[in-house]
Every structure is written in C-alpha cells, then in structure tokens.
DRENKE-857594 format. One record per atom (N, C-alpha, C): residue number from 0; residue in three letters; chain; atom name; x negated, y negated, z negated. Coordinates in pm, whole numbers, plus 32768, in hexadecimal, padded with zeros to 4 digits. Example, Ala and Ser with C-alpha at 12.3 -4.5 7.8 and 13.67 -1.06 7.14 Angstrom:
0,ALA,A,N,7AD9,8239,7CF4
0,ALA,A,CA,7B32,81C2,7CF4
0,ALA,A,C,7AD8,814A,7CF4
1,SER,A,N,7AFB,80E1,7D3C
1,SER,A,CA,7AA9,806A,7D36
1,SER,A,C,7AF6,7FFD,7CED
END
This chain:
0,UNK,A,N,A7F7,A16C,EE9A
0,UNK,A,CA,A83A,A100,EEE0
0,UNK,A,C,A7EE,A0D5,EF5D
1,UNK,A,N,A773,A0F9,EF39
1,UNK,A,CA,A700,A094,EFE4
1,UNK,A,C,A71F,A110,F034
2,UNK,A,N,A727,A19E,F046
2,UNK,A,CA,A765,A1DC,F09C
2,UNK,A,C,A7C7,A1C2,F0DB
3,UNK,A,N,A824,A1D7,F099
3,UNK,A,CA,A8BC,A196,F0CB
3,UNK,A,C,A897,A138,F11F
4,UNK,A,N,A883,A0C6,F0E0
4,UNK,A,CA,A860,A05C,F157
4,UNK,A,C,A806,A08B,F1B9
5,UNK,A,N,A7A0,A099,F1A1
5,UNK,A,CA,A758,A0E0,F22F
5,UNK,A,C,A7A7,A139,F272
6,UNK,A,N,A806,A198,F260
6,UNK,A,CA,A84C,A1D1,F2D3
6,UNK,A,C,A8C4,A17B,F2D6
7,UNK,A,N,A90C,A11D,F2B2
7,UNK,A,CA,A957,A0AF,F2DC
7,UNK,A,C,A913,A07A,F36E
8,UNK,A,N,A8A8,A033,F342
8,UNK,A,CA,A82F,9FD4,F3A6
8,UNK,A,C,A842,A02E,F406
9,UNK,A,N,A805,A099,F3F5
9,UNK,A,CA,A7D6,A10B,F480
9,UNK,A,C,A84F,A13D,F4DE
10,UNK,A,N,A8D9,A11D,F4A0
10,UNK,A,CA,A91B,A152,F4E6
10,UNK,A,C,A978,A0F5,F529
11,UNK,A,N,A975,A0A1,F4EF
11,UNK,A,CA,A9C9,A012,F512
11,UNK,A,C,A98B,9FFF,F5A4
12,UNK,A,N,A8DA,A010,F598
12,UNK,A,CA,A8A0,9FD6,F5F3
12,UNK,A,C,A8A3,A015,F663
13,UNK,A,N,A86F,A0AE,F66E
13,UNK,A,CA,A86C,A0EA,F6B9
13,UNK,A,C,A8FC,A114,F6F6
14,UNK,A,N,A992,A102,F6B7
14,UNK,A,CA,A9D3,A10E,F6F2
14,UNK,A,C,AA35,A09E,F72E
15,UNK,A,N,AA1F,A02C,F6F3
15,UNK,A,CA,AA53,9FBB,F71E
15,UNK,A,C,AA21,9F41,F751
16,UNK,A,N,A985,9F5E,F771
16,UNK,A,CA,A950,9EEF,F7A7
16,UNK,A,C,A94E,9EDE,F82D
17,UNK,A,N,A962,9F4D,F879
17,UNK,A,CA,A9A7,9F16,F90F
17,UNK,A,C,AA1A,9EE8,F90F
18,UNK,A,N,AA7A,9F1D,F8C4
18,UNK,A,CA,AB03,9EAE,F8F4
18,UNK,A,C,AAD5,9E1E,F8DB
19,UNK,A,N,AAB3,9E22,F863
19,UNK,A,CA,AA39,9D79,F839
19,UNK,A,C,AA21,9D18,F89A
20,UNK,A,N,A9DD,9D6B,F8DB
20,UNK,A,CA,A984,9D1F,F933
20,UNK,A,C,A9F4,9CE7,F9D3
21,UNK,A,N,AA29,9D6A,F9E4
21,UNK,A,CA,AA9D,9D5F,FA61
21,UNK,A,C,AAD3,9CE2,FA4A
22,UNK,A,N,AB29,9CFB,F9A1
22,UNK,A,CA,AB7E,9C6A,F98F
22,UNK,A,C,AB31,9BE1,F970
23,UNK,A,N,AAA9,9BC5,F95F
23,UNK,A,CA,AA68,9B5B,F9AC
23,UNK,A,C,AA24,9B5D,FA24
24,UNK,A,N,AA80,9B9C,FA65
24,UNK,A,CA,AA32,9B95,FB15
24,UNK,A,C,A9CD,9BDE,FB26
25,UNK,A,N,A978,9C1C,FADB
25,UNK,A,CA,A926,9C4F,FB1B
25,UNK,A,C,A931,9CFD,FB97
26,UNK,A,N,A8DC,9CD3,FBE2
26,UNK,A,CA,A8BC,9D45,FC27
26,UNK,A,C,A8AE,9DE2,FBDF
27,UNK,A,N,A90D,9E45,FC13
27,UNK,A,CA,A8E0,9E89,FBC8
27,UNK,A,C,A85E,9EFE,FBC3
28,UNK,A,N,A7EA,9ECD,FBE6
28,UNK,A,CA,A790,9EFB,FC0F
28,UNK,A,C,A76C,9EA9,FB7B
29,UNK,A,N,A77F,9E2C,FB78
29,UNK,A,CA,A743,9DEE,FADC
29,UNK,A,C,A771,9E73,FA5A
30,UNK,A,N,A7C3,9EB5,FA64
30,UNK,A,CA,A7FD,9EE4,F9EB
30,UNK,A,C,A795,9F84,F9DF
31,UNK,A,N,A78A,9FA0,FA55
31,UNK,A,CA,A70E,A02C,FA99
31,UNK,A,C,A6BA,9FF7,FA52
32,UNK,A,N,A647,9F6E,FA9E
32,UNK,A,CA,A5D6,9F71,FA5B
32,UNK,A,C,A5D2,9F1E,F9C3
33,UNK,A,N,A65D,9EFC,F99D
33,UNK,A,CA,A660,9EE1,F8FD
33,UNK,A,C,A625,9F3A,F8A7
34,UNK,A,N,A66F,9FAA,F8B5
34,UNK,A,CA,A668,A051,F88C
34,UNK,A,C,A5E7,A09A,F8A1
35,UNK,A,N,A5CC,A076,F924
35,UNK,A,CA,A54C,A0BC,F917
35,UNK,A,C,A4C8,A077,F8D9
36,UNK,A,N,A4DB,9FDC,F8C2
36,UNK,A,CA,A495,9F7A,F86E
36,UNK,A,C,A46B,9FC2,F7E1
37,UNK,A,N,A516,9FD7,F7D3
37,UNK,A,CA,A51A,A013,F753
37,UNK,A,C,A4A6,A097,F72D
38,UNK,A,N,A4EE,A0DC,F788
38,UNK,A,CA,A475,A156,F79E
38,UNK,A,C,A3E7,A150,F771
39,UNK,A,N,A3D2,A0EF,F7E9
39,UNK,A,CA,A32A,A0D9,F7CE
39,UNK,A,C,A300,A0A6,F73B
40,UNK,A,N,A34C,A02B,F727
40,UNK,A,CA,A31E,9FF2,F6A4
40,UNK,A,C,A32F,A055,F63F
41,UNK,A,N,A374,A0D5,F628
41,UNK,A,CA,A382,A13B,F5D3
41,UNK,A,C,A304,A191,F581
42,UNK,A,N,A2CB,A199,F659
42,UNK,A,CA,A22E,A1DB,F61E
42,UNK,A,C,A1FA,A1AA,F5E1
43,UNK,A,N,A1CE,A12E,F5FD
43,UNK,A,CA,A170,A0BD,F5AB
43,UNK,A,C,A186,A0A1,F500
44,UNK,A,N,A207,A0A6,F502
44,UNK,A,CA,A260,A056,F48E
44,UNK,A,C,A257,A0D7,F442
45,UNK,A,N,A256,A139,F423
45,UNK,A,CA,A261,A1C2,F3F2
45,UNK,A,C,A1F6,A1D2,F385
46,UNK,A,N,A18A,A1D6,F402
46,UNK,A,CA,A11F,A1E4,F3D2
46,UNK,A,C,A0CA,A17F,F35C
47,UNK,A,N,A0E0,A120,F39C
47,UNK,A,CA,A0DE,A07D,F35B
47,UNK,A,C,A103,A083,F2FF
48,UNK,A,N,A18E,A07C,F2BE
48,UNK,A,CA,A1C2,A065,F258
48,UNK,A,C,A1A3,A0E4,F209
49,UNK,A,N,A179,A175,F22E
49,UNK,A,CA,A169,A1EC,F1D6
49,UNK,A,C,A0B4,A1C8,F1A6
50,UNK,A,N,A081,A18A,F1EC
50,UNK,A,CA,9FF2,A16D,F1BB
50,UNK,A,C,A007,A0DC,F161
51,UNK,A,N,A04B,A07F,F195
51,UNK,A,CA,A082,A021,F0F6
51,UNK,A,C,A0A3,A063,F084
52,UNK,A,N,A0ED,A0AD,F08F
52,UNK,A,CA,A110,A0E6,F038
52,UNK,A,C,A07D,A132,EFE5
53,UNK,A,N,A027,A164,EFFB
53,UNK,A,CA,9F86,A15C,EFC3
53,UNK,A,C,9F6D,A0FB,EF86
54,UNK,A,N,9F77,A07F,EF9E
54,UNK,A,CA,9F55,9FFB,EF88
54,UNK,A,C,9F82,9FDF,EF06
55,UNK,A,N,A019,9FBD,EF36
55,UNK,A,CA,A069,9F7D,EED6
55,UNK,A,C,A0AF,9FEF,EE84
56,UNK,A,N,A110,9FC3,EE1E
56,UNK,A,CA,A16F,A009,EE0E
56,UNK,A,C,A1B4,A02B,EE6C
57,UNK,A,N,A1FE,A08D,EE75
57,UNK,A,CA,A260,A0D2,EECA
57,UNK,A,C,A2F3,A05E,EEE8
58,UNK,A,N,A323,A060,EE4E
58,UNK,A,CA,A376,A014,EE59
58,UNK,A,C,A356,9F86,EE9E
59,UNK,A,N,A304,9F2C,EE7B
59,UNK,A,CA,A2EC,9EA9,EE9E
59,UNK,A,C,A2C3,9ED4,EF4F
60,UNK,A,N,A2A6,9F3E,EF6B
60,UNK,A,CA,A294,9F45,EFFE
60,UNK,A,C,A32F,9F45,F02F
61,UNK,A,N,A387,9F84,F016
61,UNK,A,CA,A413,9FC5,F013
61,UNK,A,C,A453,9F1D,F027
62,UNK,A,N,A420,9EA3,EFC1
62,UNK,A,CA,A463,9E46,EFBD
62,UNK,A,C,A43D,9E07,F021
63,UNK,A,N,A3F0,9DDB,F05F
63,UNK,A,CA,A398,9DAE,F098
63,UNK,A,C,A3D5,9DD0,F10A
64,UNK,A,N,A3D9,9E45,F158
64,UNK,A,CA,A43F,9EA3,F1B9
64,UNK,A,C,A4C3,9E75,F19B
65,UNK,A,N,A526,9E94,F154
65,UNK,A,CA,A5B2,9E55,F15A
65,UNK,A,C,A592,9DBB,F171
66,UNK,A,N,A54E,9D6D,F151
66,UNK,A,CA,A52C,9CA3,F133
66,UNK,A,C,A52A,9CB5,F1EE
67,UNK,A,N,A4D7,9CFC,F1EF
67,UNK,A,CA,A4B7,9CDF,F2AE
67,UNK,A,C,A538,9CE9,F2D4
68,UNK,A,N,A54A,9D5C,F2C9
68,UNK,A,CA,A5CA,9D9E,F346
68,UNK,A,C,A655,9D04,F2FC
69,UNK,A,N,A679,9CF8,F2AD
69,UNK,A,CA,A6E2,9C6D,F2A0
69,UNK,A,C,A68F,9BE6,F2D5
70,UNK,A,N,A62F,9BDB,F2DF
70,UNK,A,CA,A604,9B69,F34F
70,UNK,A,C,A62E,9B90,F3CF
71,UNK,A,N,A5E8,9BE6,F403
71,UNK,A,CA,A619,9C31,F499
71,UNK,A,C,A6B0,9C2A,F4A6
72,UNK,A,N,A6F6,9C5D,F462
72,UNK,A,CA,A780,9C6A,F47C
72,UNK,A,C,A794,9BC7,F46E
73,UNK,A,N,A781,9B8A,F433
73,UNK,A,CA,A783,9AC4,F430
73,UNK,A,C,A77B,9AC1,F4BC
74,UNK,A,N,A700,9AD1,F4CC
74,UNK,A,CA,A6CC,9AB7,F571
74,UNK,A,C,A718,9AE3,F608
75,UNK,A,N,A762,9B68,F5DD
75,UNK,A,CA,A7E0,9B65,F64B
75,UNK,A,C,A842,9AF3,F655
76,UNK,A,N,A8A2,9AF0,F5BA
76,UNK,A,CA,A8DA,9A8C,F5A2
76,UNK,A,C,A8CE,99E6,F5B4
77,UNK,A,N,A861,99DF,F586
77,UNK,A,CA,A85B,9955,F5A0
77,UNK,A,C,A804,992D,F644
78,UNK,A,N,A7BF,9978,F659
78,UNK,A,CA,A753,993D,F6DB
78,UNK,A,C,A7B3,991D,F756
79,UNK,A,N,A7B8,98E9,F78A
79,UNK,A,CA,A7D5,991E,F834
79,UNK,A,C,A79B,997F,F89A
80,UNK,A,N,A821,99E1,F8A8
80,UNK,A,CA,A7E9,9A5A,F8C4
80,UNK,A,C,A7AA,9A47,F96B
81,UNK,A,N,A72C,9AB5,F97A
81,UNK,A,CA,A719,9A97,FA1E
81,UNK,A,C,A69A,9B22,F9F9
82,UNK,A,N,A6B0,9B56,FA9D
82,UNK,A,CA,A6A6,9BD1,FA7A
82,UNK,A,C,A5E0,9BE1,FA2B
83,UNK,A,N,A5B1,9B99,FA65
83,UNK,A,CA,A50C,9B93,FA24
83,UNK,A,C,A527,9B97,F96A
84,UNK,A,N,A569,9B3F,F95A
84,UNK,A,CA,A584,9B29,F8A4
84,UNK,A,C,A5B9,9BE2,F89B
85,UNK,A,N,A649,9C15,F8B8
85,UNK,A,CA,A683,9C40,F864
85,UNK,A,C,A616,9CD9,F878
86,UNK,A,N,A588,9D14,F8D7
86,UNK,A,CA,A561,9D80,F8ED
86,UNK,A,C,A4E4,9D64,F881
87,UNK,A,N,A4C8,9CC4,F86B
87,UNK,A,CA,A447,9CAD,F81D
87,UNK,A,C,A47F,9C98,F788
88,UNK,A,N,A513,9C9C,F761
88,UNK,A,CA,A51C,9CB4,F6C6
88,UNK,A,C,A57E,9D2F,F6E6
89,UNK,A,N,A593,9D94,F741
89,UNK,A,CA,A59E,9E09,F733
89,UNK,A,C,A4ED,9E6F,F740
90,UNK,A,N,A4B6,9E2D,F755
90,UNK,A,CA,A411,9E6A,F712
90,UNK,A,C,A3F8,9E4B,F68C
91,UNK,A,N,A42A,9DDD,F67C
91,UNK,A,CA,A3FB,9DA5,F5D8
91,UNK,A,C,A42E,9DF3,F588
92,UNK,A,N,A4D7,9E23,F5AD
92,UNK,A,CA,A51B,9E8C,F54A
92,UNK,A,C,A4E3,9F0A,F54D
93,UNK,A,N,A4AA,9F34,F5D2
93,UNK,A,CA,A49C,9FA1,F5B5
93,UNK,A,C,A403,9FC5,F546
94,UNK,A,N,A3ED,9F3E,F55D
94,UNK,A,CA,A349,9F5F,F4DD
94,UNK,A,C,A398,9F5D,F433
95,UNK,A,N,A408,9F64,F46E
95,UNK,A,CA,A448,9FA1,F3B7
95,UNK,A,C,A4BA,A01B,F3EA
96,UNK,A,N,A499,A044,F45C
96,UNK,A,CA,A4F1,A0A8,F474
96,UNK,A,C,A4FE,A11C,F3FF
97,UNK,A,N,A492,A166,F3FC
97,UNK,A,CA,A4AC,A1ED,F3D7
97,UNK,A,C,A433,A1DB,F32E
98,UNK,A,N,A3EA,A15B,F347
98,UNK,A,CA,A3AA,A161,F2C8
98,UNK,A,C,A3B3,A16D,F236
99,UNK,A,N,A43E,A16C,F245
99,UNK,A,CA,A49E,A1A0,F1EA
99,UNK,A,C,A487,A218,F1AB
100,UNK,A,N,A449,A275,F20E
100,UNK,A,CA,A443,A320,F1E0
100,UNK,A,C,A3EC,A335,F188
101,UNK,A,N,A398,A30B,F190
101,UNK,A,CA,A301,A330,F152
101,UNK,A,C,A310,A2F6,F0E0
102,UNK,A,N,A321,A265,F0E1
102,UNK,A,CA,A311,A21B,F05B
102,UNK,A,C,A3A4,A252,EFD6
103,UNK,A,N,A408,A275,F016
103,UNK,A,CA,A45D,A28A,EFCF
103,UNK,A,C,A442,A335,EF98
104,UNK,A,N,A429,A39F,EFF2
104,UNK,A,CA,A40C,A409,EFC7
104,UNK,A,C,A374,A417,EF76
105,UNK,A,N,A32A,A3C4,EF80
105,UNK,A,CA,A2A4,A3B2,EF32
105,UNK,A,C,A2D3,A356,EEB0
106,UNK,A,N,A33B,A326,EEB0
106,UNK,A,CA,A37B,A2EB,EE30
106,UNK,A,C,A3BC,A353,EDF3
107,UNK,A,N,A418,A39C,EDF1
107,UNK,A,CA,A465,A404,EDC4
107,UNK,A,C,A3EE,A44E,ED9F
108,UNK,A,N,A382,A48E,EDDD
108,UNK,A,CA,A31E,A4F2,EDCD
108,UNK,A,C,A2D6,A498,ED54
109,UNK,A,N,A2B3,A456,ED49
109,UNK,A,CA,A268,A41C,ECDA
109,UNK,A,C,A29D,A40F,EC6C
110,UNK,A,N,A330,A3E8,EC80
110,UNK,A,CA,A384,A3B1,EBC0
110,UNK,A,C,A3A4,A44F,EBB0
111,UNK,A,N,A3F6,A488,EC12
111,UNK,A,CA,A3F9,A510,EBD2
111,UNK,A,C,A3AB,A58C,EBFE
112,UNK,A,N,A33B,A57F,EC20
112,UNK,A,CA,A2FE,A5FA,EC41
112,UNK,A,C,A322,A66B,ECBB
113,UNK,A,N,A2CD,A6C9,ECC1
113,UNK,A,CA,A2C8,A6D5,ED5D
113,UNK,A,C,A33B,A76E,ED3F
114,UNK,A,N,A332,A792,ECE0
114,UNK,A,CA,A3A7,A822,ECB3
114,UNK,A,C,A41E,A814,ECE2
115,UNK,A,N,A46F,A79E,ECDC
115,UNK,A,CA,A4FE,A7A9,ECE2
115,UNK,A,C,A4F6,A72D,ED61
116,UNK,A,N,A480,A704,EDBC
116,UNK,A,CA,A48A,A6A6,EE15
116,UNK,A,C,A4F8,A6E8,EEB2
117,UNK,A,N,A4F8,A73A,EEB7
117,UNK,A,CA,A55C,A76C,EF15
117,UNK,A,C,A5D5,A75E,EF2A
118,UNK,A,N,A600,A78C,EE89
118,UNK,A,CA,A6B5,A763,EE64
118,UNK,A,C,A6BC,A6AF,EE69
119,UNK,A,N,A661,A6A1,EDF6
119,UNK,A,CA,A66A,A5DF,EDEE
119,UNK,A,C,A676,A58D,EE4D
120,UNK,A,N,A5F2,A5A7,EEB7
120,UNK,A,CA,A602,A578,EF6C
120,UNK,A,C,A67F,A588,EFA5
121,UNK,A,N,A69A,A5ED,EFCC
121,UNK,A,CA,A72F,A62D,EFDF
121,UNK,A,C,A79E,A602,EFAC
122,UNK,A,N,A7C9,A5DD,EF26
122,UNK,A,CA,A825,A58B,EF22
122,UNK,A,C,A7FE,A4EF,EF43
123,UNK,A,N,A787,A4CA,EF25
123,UNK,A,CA,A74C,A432,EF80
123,UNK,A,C,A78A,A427,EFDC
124,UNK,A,N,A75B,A499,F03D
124,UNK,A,CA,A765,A49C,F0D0
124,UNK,A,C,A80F,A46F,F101
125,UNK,A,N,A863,A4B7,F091
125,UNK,A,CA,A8E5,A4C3,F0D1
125,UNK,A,C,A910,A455,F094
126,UNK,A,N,A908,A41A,F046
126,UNK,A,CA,A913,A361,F046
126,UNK,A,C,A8E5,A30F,F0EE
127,UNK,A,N,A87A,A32A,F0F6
127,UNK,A,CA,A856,A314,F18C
127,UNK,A,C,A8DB,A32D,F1EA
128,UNK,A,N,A8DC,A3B3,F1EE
128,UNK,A,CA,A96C,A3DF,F253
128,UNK,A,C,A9F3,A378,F20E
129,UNK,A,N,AA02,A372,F1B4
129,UNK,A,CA,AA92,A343,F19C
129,UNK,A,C,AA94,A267,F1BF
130,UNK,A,N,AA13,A26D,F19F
130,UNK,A,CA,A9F9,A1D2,F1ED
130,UNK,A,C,AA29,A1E5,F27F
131,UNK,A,N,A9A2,A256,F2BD
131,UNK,A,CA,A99B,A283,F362
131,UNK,A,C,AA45,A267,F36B
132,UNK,A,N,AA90,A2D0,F31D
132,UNK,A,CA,AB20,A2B4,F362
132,UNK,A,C,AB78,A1F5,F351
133,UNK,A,N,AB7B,A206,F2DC
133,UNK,A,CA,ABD0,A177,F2B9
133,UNK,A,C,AB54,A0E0,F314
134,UNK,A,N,AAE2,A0F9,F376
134,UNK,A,CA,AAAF,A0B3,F3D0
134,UNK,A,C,AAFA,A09E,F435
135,UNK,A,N,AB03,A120,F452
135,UNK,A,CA,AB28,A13E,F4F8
135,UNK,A,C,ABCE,A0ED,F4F1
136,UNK,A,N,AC22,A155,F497
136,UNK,A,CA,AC9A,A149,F498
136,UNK,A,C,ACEF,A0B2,F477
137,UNK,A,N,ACA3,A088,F40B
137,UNK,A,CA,ACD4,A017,F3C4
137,UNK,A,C,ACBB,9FB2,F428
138,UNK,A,N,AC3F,9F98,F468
138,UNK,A,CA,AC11,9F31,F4A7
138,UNK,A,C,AC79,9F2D,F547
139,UNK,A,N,AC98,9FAD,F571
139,UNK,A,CA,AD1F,9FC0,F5E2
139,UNK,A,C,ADC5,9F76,F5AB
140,UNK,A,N,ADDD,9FBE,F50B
140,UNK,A,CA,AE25,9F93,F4CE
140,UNK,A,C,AE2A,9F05,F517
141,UNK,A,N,ADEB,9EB9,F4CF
141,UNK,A,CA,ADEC,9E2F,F494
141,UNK,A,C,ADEB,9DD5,F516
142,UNK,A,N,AD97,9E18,F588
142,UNK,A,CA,AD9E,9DD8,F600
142,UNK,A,C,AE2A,9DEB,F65E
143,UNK,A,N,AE86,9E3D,F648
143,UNK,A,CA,AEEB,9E52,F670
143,UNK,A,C,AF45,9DE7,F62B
144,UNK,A,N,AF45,9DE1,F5C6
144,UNK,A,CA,AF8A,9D8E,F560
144,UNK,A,C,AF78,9D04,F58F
145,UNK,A,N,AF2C,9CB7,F588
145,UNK,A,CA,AEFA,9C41,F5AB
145,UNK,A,C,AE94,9C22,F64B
146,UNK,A,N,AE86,9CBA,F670
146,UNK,A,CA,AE2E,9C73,F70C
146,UNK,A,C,ADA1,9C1B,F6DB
147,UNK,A,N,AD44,9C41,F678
147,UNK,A,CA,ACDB,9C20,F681
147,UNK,A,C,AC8B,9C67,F628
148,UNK,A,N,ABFF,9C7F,F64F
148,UNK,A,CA,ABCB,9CEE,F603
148,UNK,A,C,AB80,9CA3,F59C
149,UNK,A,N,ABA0,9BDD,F569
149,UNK,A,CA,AB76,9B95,F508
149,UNK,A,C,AB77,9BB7,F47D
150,UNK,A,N,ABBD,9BFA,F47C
150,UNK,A,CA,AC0D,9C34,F3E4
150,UNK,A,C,AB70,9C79,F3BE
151,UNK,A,N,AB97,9CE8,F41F
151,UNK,A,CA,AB4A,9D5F,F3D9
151,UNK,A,C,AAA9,9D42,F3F0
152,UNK,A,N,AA7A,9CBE,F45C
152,UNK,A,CA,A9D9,9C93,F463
152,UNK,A,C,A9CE,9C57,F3BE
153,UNK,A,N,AA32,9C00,F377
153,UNK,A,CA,AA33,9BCD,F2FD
153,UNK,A,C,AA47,9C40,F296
154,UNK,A,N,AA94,9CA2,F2A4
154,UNK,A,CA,AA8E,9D1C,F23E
154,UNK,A,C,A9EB,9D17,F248
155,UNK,A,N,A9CB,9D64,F2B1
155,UNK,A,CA,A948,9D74,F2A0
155,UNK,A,C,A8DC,9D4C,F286
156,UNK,A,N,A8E0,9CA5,F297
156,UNK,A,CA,A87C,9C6C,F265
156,UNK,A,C,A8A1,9C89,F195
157,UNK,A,N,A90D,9C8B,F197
157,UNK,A,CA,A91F,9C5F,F106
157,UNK,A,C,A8EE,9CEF,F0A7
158,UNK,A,N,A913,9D8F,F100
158,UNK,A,CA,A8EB,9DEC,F0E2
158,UNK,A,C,A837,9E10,F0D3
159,UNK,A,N,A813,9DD6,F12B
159,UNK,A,CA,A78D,9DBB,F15B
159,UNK,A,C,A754,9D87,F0A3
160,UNK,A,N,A768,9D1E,F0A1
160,UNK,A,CA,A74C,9CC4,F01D
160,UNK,A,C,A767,9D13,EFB6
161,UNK,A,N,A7DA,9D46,EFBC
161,UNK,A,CA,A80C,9D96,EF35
161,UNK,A,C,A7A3,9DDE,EF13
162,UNK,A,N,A767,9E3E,EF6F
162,UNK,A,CA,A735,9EC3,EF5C
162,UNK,A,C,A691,9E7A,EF2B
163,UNK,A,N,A667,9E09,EFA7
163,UNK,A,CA,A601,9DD5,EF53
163,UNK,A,C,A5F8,9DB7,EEB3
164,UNK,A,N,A679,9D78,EEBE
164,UNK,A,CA,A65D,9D59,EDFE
164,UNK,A,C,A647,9DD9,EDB3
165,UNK,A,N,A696,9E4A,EDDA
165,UNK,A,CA,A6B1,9ECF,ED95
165,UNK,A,C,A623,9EFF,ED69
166,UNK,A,N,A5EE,9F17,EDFC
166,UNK,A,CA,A578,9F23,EDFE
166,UNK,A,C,A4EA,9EF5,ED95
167,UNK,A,N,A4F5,9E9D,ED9F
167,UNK,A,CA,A4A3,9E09,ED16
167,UNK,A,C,A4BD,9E40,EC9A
168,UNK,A,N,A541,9E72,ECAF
168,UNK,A,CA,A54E,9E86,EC0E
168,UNK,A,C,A53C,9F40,EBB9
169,UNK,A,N,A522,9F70,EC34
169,UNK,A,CA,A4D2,9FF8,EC14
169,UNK,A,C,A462,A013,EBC5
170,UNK,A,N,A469,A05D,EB54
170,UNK,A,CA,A3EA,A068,EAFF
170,UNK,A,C,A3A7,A0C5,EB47
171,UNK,A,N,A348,A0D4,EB63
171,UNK,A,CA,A329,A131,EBE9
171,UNK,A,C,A2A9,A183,EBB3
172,UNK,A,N,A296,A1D7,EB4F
172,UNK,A,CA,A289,A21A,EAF5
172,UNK,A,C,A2CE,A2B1,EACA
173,UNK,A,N,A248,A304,EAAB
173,UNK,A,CA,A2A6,A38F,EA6B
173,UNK,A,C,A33B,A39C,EA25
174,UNK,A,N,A379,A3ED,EA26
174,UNK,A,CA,A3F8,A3E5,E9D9
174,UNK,A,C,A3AA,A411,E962
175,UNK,A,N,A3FD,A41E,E8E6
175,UNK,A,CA,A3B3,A43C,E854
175,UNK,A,C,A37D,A4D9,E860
176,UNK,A,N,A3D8,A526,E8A9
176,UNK,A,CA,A3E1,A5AB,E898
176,UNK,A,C,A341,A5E6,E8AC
177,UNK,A,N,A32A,A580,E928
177,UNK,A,CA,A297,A5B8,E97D
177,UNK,A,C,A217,A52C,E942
178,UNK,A,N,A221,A4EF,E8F0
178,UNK,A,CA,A1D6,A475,E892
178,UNK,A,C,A19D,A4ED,E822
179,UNK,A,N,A215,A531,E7E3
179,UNK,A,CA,A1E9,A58D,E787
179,UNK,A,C,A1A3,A5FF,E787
180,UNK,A,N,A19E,A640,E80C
180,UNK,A,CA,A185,A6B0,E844
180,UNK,A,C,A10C,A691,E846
181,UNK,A,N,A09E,A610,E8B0
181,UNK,A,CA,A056,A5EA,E8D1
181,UNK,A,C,9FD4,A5D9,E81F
182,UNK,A,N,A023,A59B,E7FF
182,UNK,A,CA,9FDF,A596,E777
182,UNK,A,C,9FA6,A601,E722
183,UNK,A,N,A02A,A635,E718
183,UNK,A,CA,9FF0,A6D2,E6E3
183,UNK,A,C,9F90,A73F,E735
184,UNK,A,N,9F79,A704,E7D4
184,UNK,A,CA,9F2E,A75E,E82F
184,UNK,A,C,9E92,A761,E7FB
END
C-alpha cells in the first residue's frame, strides 16, 4: 500500500504541479525551479532516509516519510502560496522523494529474504506504477470536474496518513519460512 501511494505522490506532483502553481498565479519559472527543488532535495533525501533506515526500523522510517510528505502537502494547501514558500516545500518533498526505494526494498529483503527479492520488489514496484497512474490521471480527472486541484492535495494528505499508519503496523521481522531456516542453520 506505501508504494502505491508513493507513486500516487510522485506523479500527481511531478505532473500536475505546474498547472498548480499557474492557477495561483504563479510565474511559470516557479513551477521549473519547484521541480528542480524537488530534484535536489532527492539527492539528499535518498540517502538520508536509506541511512535512517540503519537506525531505525525500516518501517517507522517509511512512517515517518509518508507523516512528512501529508504535512507538506498541508503546506501547499493551507499556506499562502508565493513563489519562495512553494520551491522551499518543493525541497522539503523532495527529501521524501525517492526515499521510498531503499527503505521499502530493504523491507521486502529482510521479511522475505533476498531469493525471491526480485519477483516480490517487482510486484511492489508495480503497485508504485498503478498509484504513478491513478496520480497523474485521477488528480486531471477531478480537476476538470470541479476546477481545483483541492480534492486531490486532501486525497493526498489523507493517503499520506494512511500509508503512515500501515506502516506502524508492520511486524518488520523474518517471515516463519526464513525464522526456521535461520534456526536450524
């Protein structure tokens, strides 16, 4: 489920946050260096959250990452937009851009082991894509429908949360198969 949402987030953003910004006035040079905000905060945020992930649990890093990114998305919604705000919490997002990868594929690799981590990731991954799509599309949807992209900043905060709770509630631990294996090693 925190995939899905992470390619929801990623695609909503990257493909609908210039019209965003257009339909509160901004310049669209704000929506350029939104994106490339994004960018930068990616490197940072990547790395960051894949070395939390050392730290903490995986999951509680994972939550921690969705908790941010539904503040941020708050922070479009509610702040008053002006172009300094929307490039300095399009950096903030991007420090949960892609941190997603590591902690979630170092989760899968741990409960079920590194043998069948290819296929398992892989269908992960394409949860990712089927968010990626119902982001892009739904969030056009809905703004055609009603003329504001409010809907889908509140989907997202609420998706955001979801995946945090999901997250929390992960036993984040061997499956039995590889508990038993280990024992008998």
């Amino acid at each position: 489920a925190g995939f899905f949402v992470c390619g929801f987030h990623l695609a909503f953003i990257s493909v609908h946050l210039p019209a965003y910004a257009a339909d509160r006035g901004l310049e669209p040079w704000v929506a350029t260096a939104a994106l490339t905000a994004v960018g930068l905060g990616n490197i940072f945020g990547t790395y960051g959250f894949a070395k939390l992930g050392t730290v903490i649990q995986k999951k509680d890093a994972l939550a921690l990452l969705y908790t941010i990114r539904a503040f941020i998305f708050l922070g479009f919604l509610l702040l008053p937009l002006s172009p300094t705000l929307v490039i300095t919490m399009s950096f903030l997002l991007g420090l949960t851009w892609l941190g997603t990868v590591p902690l979630t594929s170092g989760l899968v690799a741990h409960m079920f082991g590194p043998v069948y981590l290819s296929t398992l990731f892989g269908l992960v991954f394409m949860g990712h894509q089927v968010g990626g799509f119902l982001g892009s599309w739904l969030a056009g949807r809905i703004f055609d429908m009603v003329g504001s992209y409010d809907p889908v900043w509140w989907l997202s905060v609420g998706l955001g949360l979801i995946s945090a709770l999901l997250h929390i509630l992960i036993r984040e631990r061997p499956v039995e198969r590889l508990r038993a294996a280990a024992a008998t090693a």
